[in-house]
DSSP file (Angstrom, degrees, kcal/mol; ACC not computed):
  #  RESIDUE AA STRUCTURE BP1 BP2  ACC     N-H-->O    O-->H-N    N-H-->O    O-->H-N    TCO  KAPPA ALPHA  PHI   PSI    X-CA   Y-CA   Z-CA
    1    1 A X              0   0    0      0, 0.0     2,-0.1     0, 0.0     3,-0.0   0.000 360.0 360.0 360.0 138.8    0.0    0.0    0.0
    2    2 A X        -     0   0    0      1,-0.1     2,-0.1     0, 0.0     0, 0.0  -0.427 360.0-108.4 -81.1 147.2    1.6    3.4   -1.0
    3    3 A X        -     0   0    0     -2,-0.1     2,-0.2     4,-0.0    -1,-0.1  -0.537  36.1-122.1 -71.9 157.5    2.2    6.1    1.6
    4    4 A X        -     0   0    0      1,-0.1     3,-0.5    -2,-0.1     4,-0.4  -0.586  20.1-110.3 -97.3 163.4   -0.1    8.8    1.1
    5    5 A X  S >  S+     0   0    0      1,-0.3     3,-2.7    -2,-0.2     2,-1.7   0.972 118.5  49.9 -41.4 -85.3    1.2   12.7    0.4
    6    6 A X  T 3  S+     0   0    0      1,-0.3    -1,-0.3     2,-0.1    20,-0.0  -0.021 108.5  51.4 -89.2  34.4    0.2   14.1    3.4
    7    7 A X  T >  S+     0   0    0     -2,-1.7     3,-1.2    -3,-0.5    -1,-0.3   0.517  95.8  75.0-112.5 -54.3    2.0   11.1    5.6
    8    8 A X  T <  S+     0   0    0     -3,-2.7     2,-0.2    -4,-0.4    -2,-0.1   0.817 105.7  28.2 -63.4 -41.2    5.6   11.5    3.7
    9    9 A X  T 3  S+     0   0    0     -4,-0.4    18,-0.6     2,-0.0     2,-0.4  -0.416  95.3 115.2-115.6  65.1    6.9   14.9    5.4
   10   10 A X    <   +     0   0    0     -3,-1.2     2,-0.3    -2,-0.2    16,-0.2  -0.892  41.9 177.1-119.0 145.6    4.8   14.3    9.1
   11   11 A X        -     0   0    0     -2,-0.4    14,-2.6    14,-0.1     2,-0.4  -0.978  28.2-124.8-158.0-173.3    7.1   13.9   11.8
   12   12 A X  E     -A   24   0A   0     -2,-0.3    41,-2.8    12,-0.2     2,-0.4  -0.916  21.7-146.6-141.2 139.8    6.7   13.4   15.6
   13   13 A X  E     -AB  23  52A   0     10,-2.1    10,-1.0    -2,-0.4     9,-1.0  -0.915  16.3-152.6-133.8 133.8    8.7   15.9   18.2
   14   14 A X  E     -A   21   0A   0     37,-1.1    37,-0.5    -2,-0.4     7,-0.3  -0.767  22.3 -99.5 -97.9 116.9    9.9   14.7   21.5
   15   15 A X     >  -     0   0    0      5,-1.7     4,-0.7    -2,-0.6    35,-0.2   0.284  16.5-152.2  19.6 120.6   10.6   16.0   24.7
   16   16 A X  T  4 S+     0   0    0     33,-0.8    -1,-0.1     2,-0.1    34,-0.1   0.348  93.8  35.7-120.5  10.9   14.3   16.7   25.2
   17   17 A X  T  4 S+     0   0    0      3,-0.1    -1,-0.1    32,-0.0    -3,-0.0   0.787 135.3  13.1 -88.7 -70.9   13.4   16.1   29.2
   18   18 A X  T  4 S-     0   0    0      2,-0.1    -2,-0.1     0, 0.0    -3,-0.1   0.000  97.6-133.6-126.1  15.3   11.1   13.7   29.9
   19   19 A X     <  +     0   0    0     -4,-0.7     2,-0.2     1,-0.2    -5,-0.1   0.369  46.7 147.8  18.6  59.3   11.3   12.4   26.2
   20   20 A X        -     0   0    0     -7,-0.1    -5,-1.7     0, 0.0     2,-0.8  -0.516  53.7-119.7-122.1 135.3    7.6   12.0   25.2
   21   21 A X  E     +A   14   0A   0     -7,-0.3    -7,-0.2    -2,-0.2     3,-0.1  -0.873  48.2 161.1-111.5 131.1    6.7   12.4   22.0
   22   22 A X  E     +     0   0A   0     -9,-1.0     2,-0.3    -2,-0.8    -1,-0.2   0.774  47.4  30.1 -89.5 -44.1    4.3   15.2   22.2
   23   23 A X  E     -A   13   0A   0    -10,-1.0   -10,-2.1    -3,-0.2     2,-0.2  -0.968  59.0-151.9-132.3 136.2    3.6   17.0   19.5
   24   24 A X  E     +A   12   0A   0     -2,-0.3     2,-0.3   -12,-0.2   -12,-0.2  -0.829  25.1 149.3-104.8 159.3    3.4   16.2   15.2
   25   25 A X        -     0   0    0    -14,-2.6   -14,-0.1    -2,-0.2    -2,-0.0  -0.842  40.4 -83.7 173.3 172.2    4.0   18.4   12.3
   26   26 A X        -     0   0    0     -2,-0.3   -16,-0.2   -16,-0.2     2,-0.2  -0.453  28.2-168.4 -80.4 141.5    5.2   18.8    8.7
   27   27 A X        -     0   0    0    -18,-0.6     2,-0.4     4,-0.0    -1,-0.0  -0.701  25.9-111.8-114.9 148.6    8.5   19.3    7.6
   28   28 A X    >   -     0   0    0     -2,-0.2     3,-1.2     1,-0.1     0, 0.0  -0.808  18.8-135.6 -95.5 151.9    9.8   20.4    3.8
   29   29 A X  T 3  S+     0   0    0     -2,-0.4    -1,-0.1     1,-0.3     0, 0.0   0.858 102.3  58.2 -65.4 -39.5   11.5   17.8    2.2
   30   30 A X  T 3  S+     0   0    0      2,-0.0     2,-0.4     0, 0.0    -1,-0.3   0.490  83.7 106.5 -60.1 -15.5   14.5   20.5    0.9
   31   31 A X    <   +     0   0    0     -3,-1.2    -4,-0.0     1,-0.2     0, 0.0  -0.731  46.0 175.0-109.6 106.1   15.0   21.3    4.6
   32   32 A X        +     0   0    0     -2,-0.4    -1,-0.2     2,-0.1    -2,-0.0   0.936  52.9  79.1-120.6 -53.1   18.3   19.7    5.6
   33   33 A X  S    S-     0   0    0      1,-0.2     2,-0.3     0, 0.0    -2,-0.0   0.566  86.1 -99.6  23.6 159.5   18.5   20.9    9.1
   34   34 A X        -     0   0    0     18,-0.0     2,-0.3     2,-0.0    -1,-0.2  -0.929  32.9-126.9 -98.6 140.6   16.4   19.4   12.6
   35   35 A X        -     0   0    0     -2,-0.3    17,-2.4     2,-0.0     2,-0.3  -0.635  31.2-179.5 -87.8 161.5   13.4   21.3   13.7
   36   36 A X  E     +C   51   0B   0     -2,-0.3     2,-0.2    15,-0.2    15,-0.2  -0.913   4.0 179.5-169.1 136.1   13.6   22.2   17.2
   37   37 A X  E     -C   50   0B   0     13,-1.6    13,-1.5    -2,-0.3     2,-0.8  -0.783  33.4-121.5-142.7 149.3   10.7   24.2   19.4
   38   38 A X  E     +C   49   0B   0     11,-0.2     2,-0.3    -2,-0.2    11,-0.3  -0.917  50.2 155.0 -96.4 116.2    9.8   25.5   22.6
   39   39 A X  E     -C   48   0B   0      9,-1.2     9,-5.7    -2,-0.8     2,-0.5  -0.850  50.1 -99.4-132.9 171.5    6.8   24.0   23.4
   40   40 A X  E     -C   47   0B   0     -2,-0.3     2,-0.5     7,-0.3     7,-0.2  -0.909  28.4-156.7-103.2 138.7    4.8   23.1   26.5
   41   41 A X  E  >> -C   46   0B   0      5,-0.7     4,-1.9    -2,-0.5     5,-1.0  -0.895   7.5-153.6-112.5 112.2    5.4   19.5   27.4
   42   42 A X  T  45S+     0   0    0     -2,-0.5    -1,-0.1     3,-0.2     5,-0.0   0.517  91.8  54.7 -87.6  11.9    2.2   18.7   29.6
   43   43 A X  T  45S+     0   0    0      3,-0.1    -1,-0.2   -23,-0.0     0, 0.0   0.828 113.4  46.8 -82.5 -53.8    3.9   15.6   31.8
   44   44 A X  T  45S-     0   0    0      2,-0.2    -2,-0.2    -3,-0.1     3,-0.1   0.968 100.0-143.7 -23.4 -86.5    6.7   18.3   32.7
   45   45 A X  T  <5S+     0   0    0     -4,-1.9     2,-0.3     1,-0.1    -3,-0.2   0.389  71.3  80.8 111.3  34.1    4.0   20.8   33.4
   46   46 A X  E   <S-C   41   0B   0     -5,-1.0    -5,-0.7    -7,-0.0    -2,-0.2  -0.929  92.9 -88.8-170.9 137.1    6.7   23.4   31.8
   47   47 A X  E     +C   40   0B   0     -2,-0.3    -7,-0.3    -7,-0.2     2,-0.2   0.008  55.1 163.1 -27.6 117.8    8.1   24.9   28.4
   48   48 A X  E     -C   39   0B   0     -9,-5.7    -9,-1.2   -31,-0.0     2,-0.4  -0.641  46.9 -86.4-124.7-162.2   11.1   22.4   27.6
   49   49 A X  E     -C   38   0B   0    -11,-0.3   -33,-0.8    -2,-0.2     2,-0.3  -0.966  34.0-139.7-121.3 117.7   12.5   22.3   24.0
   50   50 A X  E     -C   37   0B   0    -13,-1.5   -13,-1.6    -2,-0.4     2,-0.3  -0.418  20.1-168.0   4.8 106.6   11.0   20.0   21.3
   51   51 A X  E     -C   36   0B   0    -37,-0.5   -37,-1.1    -2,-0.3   -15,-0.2  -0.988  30.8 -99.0-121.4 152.8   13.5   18.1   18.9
   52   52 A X  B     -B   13   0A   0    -17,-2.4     2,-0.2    -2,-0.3   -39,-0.2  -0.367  42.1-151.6 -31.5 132.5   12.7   16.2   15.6
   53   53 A X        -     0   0    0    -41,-2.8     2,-0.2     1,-0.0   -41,-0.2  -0.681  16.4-111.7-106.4 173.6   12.6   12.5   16.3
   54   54 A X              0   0    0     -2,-0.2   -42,-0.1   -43,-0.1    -1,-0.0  -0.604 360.0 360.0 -78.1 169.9   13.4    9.5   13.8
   55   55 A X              0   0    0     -2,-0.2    -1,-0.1   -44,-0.1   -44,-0.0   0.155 360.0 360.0 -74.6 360.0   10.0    7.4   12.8
């Protein structure tokens, strides 16, 4: 079965504490770089930093 489009550039970003993957979101494929975010991690109960995980 083929991956669908909107499947191919989703990725999942984890918790750089308490390493939970928290949050998803689309990436561009040209984008060579790791995303990395301040987000609120709600196990924490506090802003941590968000990395790109592998699949």
């Amino acid at each position: 079965m083929p991956k669908s489009k909107l499947s191919e550039n989703l990725i999942r970003l984890r918790c750089s504490v308490c390493k939970r993957y928290n949050y998803y979101t689309r990436k561009k494929k040209t984008l060579e770089r790791k995303l990395e975010f301040k987000k609120y991690c709600r196990w924490c109960r506090k802003h941590t930093i968000h990395k790109e995980a592998k699949k």
